[in-house]
C-alpha positions as CSV (number, residue, x, y, z in Angstrom):
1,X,0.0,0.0,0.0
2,X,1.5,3.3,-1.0
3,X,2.4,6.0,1.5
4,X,-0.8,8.2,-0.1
5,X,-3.5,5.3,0.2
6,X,-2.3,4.6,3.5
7,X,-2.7,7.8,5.2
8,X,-6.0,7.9,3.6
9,X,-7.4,5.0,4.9
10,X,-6.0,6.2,8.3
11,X,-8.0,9.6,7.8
12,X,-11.3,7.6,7.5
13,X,-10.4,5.5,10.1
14,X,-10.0,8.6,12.5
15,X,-13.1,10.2,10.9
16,X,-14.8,7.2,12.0
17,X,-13.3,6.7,15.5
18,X,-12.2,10.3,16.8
19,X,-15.0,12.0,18.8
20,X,-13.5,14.9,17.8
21,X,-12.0,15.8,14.2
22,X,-8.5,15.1,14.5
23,X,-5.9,16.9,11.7
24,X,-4.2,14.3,9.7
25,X,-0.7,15.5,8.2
26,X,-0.2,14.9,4.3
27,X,2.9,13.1,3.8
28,X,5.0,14.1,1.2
29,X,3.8,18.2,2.1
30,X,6.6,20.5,1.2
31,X,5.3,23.4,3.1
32,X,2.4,24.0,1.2
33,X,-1.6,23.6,2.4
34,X,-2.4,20.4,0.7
35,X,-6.5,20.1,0.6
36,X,-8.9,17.5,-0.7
37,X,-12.7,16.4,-1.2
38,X,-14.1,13.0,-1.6
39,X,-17.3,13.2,-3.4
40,X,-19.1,9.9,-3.2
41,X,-21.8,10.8,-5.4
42,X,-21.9,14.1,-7.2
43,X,-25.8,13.7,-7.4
44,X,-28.1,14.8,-4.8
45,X,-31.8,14.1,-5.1
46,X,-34.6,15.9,-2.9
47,X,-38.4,15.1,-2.6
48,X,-41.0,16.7,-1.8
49,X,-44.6,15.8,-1.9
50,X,-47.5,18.1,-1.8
51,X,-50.1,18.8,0.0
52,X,-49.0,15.4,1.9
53,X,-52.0,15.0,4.2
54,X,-54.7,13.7,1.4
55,X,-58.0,12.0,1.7
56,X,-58.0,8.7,-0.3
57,X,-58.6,8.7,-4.2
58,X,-57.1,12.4,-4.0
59,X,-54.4,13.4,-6.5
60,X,-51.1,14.4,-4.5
61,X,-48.0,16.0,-6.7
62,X,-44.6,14.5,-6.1
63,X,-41.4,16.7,-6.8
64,X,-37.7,15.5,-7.2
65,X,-35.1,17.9,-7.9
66,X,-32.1,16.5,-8.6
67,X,-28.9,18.5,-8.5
68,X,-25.3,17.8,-9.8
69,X,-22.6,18.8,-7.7
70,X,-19.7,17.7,-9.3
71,X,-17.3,19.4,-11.9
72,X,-18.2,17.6,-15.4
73,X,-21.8,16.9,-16.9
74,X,-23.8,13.9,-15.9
75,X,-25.8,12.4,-19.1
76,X,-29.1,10.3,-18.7
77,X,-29.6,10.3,-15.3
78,X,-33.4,8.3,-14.7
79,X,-35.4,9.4,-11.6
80,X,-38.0,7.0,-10.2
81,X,-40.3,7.0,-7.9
82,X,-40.7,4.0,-5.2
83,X,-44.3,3.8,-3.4
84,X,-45.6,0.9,-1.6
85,X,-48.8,-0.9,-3.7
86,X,-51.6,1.3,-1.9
87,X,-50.2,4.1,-3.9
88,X,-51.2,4.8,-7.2
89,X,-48.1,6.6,-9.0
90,X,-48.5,8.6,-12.5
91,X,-46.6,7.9,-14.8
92,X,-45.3,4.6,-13.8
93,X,-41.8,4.8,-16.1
94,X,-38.6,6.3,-14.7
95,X,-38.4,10.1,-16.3
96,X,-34.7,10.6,-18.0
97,X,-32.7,13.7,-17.6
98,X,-31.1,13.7,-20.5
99,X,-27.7,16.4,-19.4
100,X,-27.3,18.1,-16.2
101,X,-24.3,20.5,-15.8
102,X,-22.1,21.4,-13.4
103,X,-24.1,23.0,-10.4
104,X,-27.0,22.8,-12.3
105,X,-30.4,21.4,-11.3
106,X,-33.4,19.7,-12.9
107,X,-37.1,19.0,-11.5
108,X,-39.4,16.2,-12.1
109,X,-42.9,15.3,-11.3
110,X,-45.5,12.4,-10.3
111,X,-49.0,12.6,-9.7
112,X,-50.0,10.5,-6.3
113,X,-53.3,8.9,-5.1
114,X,-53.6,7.2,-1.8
115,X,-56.4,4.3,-2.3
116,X,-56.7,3.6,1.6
117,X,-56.4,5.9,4.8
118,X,-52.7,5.4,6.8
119,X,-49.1,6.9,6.1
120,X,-46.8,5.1,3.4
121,X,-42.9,6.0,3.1
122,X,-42.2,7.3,-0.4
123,X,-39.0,8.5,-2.1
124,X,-37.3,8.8,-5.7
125,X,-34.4,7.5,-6.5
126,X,-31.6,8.5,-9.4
127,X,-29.7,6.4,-11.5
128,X,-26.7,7.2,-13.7
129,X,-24.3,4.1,-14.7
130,X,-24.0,2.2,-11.4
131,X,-24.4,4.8,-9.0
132,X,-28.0,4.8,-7.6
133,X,-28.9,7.7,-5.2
134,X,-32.3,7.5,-2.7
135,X,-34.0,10.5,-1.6
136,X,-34.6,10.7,2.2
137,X,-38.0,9.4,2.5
138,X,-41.2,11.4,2.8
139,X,-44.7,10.6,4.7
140,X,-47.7,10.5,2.6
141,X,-50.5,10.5,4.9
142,X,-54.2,9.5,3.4
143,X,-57.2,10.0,5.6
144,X,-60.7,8.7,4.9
145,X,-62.3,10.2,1.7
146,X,-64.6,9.4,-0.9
147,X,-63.6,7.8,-4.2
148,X,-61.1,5.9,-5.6
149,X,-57.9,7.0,-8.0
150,X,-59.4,8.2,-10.9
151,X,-57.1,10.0,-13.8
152,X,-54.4,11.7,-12.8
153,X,-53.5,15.4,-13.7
154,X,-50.9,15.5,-16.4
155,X,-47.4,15.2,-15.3
């Protein structure tokens, strides 16, 4: 293991352990501030769902934005959305961003229909290559209401 690699494991093993951040010294420094980021995913995906208090057969909107935080452009990036089976999602198919820049964002949308009163865990999820990114999860309560899930609005 090279003298670079191992002082980087050893700075994630601190990370983990330390209670407190601890300053790890590069090795091979010659006097100058050496700095570095480790971006695991340059993708971040948010959700929000609205109004999310509905009563059943009523026709919610689900928003992801998906942002790219990295340096280069990310190409057909496909953002689903994952709802247990007593909710009624519109369209059904992942939607494709087809180029997302540097920085830049992009906003997708699902129409929702709770068929039976409770509160069911939803989230979207982005996929580009292998990396596949999960929203934090959102409530989507349904309280007693009339009909069922007729057609959706037109997302």
């Amino acid at each position: 293991m090279s003298r670079v690699a191992r002082a980087l494991a050893l700075a994630i093993a601190g990370a983990v352990i330390a209670p407190a951040p601890t300053p790890v010294p590069a090795l091979g420094a010659s006097g100058a501030a050496v700095r570095g980021q480790v971006v695991v995913s340059p993708i971040t995906i948010e959700l929000v769902i609205s109004p999310s208090t509905a009563p059943a057969g009523t026709w919610v909107t689900a928003r992801a934005t998906v942002r790219n935080l990295g340096p280069a452009t990310i190409a057909k990036v496909a953002v689903r959305l994952r709802a247990p089976s007593g909710v009624v999602l519109r369209p059904t198919t992942p939607k494709l961003v087809r180029s997302l820049g540097p920085g830049a964002s992009a906003v997708v949308a699902w129409s929702l229909c709770g068929r039976r009163p409770g509160a069911d865990l939803v989230f979207a999820e982005a996929t580009f290559g292998r990396v596949v990114i999960d929203s934090t999860a959102r409530l989507l309560t349904v309280t007693a209401g009339g009909g069922g899930c007729g057609p959706a609005s037109g997302h």
